[in-house]
VOBA-1610 file (N, C-alpha, C; in pm, whole numbers, padded with zeros to 5 digits, always signed):
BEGIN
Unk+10580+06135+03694Unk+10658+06251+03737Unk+10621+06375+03657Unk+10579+06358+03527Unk+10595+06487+03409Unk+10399+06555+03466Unk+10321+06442+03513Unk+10215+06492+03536Unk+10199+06547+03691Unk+10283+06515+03808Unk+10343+06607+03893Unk+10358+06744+03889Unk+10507+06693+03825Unk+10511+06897+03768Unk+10437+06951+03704Unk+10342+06957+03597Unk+10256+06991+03521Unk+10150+07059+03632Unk+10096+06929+03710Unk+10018+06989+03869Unk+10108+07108+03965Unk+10228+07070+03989Unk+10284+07161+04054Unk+10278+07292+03951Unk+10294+07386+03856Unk+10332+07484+03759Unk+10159+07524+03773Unk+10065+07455+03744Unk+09911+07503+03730Unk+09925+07565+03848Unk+09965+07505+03983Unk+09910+07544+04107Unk+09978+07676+04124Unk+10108+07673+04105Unk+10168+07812+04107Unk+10157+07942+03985Unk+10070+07901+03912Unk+10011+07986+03826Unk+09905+08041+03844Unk+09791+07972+03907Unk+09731+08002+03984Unk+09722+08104+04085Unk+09814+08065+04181Unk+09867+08146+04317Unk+09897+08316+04285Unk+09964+08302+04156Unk+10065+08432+04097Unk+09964+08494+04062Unk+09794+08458+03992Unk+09729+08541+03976Unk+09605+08599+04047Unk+09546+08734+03977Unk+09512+08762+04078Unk+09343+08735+04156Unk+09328+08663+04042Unk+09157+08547+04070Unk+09201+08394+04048Unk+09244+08376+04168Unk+09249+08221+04172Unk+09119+08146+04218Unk+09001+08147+04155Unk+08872+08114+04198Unk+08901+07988+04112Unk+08827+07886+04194Unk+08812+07774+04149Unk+08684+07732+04068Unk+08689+07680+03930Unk+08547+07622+03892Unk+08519+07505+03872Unk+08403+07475+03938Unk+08339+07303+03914Unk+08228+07357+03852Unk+08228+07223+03775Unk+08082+07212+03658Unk+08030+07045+03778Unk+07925+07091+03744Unk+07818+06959+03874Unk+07747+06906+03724Unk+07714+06767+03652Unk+07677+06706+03614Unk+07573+06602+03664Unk+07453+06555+03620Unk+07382+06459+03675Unk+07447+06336+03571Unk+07426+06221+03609Unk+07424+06130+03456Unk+07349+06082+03406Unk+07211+06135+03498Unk+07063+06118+03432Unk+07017+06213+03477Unk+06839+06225+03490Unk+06758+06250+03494Unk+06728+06184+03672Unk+06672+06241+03795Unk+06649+06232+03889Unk+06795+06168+03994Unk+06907+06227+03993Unk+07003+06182+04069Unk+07058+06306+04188Unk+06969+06401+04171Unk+06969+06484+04252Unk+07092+06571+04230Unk+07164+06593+04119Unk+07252+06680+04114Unk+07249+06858+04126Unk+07118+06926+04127Unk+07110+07020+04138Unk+07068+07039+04307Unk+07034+06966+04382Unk+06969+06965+04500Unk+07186+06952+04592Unk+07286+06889+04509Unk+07394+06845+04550Unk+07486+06989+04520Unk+07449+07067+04421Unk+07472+07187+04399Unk+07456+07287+04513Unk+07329+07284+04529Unk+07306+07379+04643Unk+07335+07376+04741Unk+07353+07223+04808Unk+07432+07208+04905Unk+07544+07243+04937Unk+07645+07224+04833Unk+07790+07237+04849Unk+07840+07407+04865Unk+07719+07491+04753Unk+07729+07613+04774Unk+07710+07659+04867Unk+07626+07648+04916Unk+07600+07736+05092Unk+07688+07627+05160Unk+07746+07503+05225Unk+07828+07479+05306Unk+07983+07574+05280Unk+07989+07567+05143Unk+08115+07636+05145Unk+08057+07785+05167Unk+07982+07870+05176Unk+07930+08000+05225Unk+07962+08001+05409Unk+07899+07903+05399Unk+07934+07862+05530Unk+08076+07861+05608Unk+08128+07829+05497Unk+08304+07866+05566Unk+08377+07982+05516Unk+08278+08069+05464Unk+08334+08188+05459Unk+08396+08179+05348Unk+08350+08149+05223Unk+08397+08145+05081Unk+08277+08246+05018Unk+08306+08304+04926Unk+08268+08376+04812Unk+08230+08297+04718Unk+08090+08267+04715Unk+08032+08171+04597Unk+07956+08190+04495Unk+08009+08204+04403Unk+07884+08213+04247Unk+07831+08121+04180Unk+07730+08037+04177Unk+07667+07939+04144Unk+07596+07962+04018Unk+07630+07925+03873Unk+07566+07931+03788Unk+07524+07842+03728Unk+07356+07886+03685Unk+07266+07835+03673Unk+07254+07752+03513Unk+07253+07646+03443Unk+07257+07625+03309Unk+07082+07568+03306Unk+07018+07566+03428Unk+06925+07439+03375Unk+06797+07593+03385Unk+06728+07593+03331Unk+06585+07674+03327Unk+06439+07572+03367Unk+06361+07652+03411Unk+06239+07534+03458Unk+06177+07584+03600Unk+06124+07500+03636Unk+06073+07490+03782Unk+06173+07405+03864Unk+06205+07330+03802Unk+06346+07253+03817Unk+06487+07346+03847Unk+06489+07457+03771Unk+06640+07499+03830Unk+06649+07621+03987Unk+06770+07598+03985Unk+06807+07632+04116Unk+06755+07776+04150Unk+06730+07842+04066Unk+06635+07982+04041Unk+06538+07985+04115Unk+06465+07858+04097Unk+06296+07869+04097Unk+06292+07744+04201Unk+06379+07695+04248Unk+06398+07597+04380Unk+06437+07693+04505Unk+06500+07803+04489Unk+06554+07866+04600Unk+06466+08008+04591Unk+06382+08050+04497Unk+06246+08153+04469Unk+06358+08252+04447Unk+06478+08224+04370Unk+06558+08363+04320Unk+06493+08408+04174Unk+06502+08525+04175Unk+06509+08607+04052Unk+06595+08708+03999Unk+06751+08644+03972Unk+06829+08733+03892Unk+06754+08875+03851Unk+06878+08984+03847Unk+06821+09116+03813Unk+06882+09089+03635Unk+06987+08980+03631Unk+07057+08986+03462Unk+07104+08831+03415Unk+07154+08817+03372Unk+07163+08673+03304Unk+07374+08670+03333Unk+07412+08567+03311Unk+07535+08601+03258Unk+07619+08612+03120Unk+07496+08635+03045Unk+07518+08712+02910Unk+07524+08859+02889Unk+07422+08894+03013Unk+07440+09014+03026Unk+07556+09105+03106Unk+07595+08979+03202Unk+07739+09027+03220Unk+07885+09027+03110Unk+07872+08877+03091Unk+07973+08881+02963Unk+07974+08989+02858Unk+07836+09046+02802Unk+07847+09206+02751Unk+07832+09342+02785Unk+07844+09326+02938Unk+07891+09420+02977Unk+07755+09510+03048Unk+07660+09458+03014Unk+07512+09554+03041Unk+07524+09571+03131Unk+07558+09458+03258Unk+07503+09475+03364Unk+07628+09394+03463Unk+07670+09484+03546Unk+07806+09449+03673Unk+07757+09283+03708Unk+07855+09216+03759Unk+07824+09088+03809Unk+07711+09106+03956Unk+07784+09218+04031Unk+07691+09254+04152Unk+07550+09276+04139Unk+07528+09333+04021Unk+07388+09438+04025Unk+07307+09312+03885Unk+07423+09207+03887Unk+07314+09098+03782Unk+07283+08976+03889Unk+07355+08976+03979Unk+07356+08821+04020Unk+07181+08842+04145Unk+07139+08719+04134Unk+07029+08677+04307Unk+07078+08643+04433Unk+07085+08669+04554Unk+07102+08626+04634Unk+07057+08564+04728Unk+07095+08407+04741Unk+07043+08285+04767Unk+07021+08393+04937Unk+06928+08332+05056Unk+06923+08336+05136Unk+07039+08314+05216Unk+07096+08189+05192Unk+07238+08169+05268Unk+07323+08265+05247Unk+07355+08343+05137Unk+07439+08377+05104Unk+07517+08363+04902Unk+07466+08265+04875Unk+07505+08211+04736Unk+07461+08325+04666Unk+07566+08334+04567Unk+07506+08443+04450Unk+07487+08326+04301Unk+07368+08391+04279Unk+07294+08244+04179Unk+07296+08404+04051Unk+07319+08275+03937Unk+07292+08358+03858Unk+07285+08256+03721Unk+07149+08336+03631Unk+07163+08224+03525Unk+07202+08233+03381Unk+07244+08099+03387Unk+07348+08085+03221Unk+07312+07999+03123Unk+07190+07947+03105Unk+07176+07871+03019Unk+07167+07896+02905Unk+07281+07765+02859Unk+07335+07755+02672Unk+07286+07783+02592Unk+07312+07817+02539Unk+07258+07873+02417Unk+07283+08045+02373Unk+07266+08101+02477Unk+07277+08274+02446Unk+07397+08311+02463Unk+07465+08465+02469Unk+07550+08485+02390Unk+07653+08500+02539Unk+07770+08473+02553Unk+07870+08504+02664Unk+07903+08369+02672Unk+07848+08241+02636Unk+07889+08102+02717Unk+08033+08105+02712Unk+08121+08208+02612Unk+08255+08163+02602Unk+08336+08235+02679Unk+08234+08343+02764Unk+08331+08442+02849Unk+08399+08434+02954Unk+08526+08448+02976Unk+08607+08382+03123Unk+08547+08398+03226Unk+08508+08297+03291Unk+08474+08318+03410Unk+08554+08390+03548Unk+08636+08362+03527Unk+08759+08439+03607Unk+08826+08616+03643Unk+08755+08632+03508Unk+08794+08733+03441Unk+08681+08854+03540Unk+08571+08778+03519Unk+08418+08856+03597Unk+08395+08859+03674Unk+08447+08760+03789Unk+08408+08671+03865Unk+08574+08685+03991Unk+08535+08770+04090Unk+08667+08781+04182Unk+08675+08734+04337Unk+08574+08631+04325Unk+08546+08501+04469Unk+08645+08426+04433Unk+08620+08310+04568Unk+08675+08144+04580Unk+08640+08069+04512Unk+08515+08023+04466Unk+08457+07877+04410Unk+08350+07971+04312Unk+08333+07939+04215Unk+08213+07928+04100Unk+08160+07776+04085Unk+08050+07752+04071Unk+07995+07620+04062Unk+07866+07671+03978Unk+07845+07542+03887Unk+07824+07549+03712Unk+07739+07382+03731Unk+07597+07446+03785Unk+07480+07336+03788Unk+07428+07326+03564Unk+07539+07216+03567Unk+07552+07233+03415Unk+07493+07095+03344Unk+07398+07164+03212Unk+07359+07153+03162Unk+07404+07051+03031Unk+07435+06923+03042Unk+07498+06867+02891Unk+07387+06884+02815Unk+07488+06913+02632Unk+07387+06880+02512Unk+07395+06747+02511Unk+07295+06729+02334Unk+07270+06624+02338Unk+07318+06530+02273Unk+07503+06547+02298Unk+07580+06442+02271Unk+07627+06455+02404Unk+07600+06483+02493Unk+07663+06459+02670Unk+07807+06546+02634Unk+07810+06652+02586Unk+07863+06752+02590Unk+07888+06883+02737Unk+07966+06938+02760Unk+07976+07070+02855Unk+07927+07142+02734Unk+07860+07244+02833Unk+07861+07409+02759Unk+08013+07430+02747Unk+07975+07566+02671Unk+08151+07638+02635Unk+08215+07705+02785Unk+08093+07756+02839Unk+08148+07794+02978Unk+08165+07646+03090Unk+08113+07585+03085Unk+08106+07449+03206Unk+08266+07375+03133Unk+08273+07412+03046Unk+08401+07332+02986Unk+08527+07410+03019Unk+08509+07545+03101Unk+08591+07620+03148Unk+08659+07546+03254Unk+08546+07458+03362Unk+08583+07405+03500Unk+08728+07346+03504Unk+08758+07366+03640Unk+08885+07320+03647Unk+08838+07154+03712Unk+08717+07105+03754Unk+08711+07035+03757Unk+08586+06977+03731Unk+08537+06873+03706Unk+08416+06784+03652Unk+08357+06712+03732Unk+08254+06695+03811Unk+08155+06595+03919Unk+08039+06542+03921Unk+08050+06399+03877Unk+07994+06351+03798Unk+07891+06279+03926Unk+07755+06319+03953Unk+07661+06289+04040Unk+07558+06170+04003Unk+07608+06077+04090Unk+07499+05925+04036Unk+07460+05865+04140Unk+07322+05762+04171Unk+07293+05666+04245Unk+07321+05580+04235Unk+07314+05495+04364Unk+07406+05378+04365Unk+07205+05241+04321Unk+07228+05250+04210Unk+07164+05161+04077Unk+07237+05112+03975Unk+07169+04999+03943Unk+07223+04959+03798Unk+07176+05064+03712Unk+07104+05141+03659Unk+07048+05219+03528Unk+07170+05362+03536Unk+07162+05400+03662Unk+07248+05528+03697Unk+07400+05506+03684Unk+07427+05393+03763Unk+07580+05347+03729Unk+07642+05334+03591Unk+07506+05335+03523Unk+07559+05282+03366Unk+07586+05405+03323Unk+07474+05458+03368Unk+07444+05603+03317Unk+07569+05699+03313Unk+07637+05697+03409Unk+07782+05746+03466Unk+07894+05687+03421Unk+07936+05538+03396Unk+07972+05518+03317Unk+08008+05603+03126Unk+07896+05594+03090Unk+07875+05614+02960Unk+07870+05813+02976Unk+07833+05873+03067Unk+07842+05973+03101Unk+08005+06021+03088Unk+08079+05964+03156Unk+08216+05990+03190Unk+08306+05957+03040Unk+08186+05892+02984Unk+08293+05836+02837Unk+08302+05904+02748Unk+08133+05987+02732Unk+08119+06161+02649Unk+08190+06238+02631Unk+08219+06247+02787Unk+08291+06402+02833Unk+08466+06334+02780Unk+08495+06281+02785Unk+08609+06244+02744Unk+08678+06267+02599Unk+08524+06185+02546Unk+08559+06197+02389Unk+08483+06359+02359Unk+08425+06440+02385Unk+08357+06557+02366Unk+08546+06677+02425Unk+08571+06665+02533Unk+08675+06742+02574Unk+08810+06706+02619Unk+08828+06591+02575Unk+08970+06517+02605Unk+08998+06505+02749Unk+08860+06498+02845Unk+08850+06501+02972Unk+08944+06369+03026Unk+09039+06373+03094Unk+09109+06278+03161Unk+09062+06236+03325Unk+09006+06318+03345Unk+08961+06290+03467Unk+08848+06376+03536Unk+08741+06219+03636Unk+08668+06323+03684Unk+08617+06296+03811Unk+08501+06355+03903Unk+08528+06322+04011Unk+08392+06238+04040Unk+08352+06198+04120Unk+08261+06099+04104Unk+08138+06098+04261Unk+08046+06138+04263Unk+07976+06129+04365Unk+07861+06025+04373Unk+07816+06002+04448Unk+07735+05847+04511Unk+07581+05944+04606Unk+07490+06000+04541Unk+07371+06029+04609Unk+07257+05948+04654Unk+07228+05972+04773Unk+07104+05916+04750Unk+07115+05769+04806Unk+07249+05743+04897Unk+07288+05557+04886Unk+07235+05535+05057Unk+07181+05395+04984Unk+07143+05318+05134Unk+07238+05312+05250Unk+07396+05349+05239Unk+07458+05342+05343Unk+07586+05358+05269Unk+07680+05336+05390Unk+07833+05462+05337Unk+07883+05265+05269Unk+07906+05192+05291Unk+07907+05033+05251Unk+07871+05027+05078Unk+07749+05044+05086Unk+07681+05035+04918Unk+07749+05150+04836Unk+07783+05277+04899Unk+07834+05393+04822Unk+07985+05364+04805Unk+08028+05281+04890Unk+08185+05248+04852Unk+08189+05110+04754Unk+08068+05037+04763Unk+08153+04981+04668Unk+08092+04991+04500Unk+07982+05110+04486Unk+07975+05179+04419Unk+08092+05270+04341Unk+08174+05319+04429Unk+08270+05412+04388Unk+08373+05333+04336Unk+08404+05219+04417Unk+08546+05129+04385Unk+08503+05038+04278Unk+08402+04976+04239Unk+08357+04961+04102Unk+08371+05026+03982Unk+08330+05166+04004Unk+08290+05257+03872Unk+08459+05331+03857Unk+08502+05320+03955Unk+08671+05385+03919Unk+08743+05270+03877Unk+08747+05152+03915Unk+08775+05019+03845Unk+08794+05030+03726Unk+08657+05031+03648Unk+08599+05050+03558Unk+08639+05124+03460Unk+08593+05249+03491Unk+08664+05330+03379Unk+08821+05362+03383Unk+08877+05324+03452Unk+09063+05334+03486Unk+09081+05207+03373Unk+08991+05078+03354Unk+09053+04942+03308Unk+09030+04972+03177Unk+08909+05032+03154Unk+08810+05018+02981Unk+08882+05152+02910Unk+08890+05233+02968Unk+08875+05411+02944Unk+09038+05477+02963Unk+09126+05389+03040Unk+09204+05455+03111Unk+09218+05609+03118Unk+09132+05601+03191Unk+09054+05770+03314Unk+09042+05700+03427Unk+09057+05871+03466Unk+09075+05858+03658Unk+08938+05930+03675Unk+08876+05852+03751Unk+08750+05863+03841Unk+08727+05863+03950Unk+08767+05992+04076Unk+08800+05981+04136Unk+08676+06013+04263Unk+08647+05931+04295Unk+08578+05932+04452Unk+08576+06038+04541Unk+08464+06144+04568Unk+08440+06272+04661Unk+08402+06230+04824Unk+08304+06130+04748Unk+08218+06066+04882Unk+08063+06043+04861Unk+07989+06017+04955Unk+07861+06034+04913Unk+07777+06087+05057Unk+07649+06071+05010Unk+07527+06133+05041Unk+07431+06021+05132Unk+07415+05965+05234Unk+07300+05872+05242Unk+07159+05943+05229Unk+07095+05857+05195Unk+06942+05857+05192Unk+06918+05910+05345Unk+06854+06035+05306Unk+06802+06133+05452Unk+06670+06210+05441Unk+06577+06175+05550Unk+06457+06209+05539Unk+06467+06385+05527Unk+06588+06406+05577Unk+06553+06554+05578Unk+06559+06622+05455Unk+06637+06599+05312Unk+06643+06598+05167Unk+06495+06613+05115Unk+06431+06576+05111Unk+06311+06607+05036Unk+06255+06728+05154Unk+06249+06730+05274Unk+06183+06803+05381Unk+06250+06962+05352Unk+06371+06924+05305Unk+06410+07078+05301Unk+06415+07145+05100Unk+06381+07049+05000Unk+06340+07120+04918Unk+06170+07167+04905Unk+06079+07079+05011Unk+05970+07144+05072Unk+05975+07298+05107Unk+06058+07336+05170Unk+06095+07405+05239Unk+06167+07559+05154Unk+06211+07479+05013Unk+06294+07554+04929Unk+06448+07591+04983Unk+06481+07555+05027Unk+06608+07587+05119Unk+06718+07428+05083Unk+06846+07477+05090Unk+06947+07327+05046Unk+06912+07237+05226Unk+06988+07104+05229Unk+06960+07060+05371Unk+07084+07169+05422Unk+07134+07209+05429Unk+07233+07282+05449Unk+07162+07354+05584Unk+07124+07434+05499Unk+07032+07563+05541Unk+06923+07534+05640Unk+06855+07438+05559Unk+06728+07374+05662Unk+06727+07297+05799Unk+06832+07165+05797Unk+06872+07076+05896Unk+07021+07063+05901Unk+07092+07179+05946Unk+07274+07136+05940Unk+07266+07067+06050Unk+07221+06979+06119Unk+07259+06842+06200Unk+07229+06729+06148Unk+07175+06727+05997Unk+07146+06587+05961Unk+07287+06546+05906Unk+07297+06422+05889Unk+07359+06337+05830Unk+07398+06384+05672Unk+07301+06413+05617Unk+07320+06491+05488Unk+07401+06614+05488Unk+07314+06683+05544Unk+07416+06846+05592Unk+07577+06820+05619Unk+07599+06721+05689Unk+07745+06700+05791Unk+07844+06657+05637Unk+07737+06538+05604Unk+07834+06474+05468Unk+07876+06612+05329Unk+07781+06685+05331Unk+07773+06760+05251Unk+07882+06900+05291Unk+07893+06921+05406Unk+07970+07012+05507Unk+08135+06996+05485Unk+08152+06806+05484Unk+08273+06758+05468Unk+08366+06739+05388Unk+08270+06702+05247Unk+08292+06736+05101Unk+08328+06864+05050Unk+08264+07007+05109Unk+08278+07147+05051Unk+08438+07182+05102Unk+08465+07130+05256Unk+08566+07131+05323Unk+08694+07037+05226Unk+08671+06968+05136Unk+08740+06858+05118Unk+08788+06898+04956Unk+08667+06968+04902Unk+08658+07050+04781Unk+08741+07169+04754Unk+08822+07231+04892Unk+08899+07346+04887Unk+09050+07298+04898Unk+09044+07147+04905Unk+09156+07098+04893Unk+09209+07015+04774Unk+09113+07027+04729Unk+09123+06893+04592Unk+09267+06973+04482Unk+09350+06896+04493Unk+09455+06929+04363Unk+09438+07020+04269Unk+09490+07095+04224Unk+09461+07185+04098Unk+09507+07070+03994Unk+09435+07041+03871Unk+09436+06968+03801Unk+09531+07041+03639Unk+09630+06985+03602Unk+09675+07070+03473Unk+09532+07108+03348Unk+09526+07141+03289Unk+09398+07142+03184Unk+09414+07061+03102Unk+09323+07021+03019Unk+09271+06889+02937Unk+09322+06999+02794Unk+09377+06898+02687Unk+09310+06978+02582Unk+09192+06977+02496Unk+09157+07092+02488Unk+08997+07065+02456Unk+08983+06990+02316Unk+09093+07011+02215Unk+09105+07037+02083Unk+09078+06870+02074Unk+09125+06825+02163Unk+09143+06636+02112Unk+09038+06578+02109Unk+09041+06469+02012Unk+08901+06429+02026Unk+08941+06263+01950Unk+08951+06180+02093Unk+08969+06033+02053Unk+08884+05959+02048Unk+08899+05838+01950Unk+08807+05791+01900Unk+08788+05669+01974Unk+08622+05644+02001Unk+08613+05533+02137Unk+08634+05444+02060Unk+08665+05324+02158Unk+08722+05198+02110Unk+08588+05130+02126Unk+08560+05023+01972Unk+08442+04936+02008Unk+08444+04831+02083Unk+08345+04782+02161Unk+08318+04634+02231Unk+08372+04711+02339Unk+08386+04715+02412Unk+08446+04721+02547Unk+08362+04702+02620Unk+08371+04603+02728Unk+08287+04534+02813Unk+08301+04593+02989Unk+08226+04588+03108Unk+08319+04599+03176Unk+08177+04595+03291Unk+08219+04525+03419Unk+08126+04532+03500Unk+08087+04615+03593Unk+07987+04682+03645Unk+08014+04791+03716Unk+07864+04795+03753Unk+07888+04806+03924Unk+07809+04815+04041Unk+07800+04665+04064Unk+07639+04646+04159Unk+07666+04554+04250Unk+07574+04482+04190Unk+07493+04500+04085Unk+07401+04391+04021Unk+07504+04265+03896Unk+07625+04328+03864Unk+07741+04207+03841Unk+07667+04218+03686Unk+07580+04288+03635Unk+07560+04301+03477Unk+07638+04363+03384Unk+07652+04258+03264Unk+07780+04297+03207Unk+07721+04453+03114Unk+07764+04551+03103Unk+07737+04646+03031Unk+07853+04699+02891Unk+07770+04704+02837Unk+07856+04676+02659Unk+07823+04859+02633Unk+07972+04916+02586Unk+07988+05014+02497Unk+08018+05025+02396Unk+07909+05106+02331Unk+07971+05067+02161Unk+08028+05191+02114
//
């Protein structure tokens, strides 16, 4: 009941002010799970419904969403946080519509409200953990956490132990959980009902299920292409799933805030099975 009201008071605090923009931080829990390719998606579907989207950038490379979609920011968002340069006259604009702009950790603003700069619907924070599986100071702003994995034994673990970081790093109680990349909507569910099992029994955290992604030829065809599947094939299977989620994302609960300050100490041995290869995986 006390975490009810707590949800009810955020939401109407919210409402009362006058940037109620929502922020997600997008996490991979490895290395190749397609979380920045799941980024771009969600941004232009929700463009697509006529949302105001700022997508910031933490990852640098040929790899980030910059240099996947051939944007070139006119400013950084350091340079907004000090003021050099307006959010308008700093941000790129994705083809769809997305305003991309990049933030990677390390330089100076990571602690600046996003809210504050920022007077859209959704911000989304293709974010970057250190290297204790940490948020940036800004990705630790999000009102919510989405934790992007394949349905594998190495990735499942990966997410697992991913979800256990962020916990002990930001007193994260809860997060949301996506399934890319899966042989069928069957394998991605019982992917999801495993890994929320899981960390609800070992962790007691809520891990809560978005949906997933099947394996679609058109996904690689449209980062060929440089474009999200969104953009490229909105009749695939990918596009639709991805369409349904952004739709599903404007509904998700306002969550009370975590406190950041806490920092509990993991419990050793904890055992716990998770996915469909039935291997026991040990946290220490």
């Amino acid at each position: 009941m006390s975490k009810l009201i707590c949800d009810q008071a955020d939401g109407l605090r919210r409402m009362m002010t006058r940037n109620p923009a929502r922020l997600i931080a997008v996490v991979g829990c490895s290395a190749e799970v397609g979380s920045t390719s799941v980024v771009q998606s969600l941004a232009a579907a929700l463009v697509q419904q006529g949302k105001q989207v700022l997508l910031l950038d933490e990852h640098a490379g040929p790899r980030s969403i910059r240099a996947l979609w051939k944007i070139a920011p006119a400013g950084s968002w350091a340079d907004v946080a000090a003021s050099r340069l307006s959010l308008d006259n700093a941000v790129g604009l994705a083809a769809c519509g997305v305003q991309v702009l990049s933030a990677v950790p390390g330089g100076h603003g990571g602690d600046a409200e996003v809210r504050a700069l920022f007077q859209g619907q959704v911000a989304i924070i293709d974010a970057a953990l250190d290297s204790n599986g940490a948020l940036s100071p800004l990705a630790a702003q999000a009102d919510d956490v989405l934790v992007v994995l394949r349905p594998q034994p190495a990735s499942i673990t990966a997410a697992y132990a991913c979800i256990k970081r962020l916990h002990y790093a930001h007193a994260l109680q809860q997060s949301r959980i996506l399934v890319n990349i899966a042989g069928n909507a069957a394998e991605a569910q019982r992917v999801l009902a495993n890994l929320t099992a899981a960390t609800g029994r070992f962790l007691a955290l809520g891990a809560i299920p978005v949906g997933c992604v099947a394996a679609d030829a058109s996904l690689p065809r449209a980062q060929q292409l440089h474009m999200s599947v969104v953009e490229a094939f909105p009749a695939s299977s990918a596009a639709v799933s991805f369409r349904r989620m952004a739709n599903d994302l404007l509904k998700w609960p306002w969550r009370a805030r975590d406190n950041p300050s806490a920092s509990p100490s993991p419990s050793a041995g904890a055992v716990c099975q998770v996915g469909q290869s039935g291997r026991q995986l040990e946290h220490n």
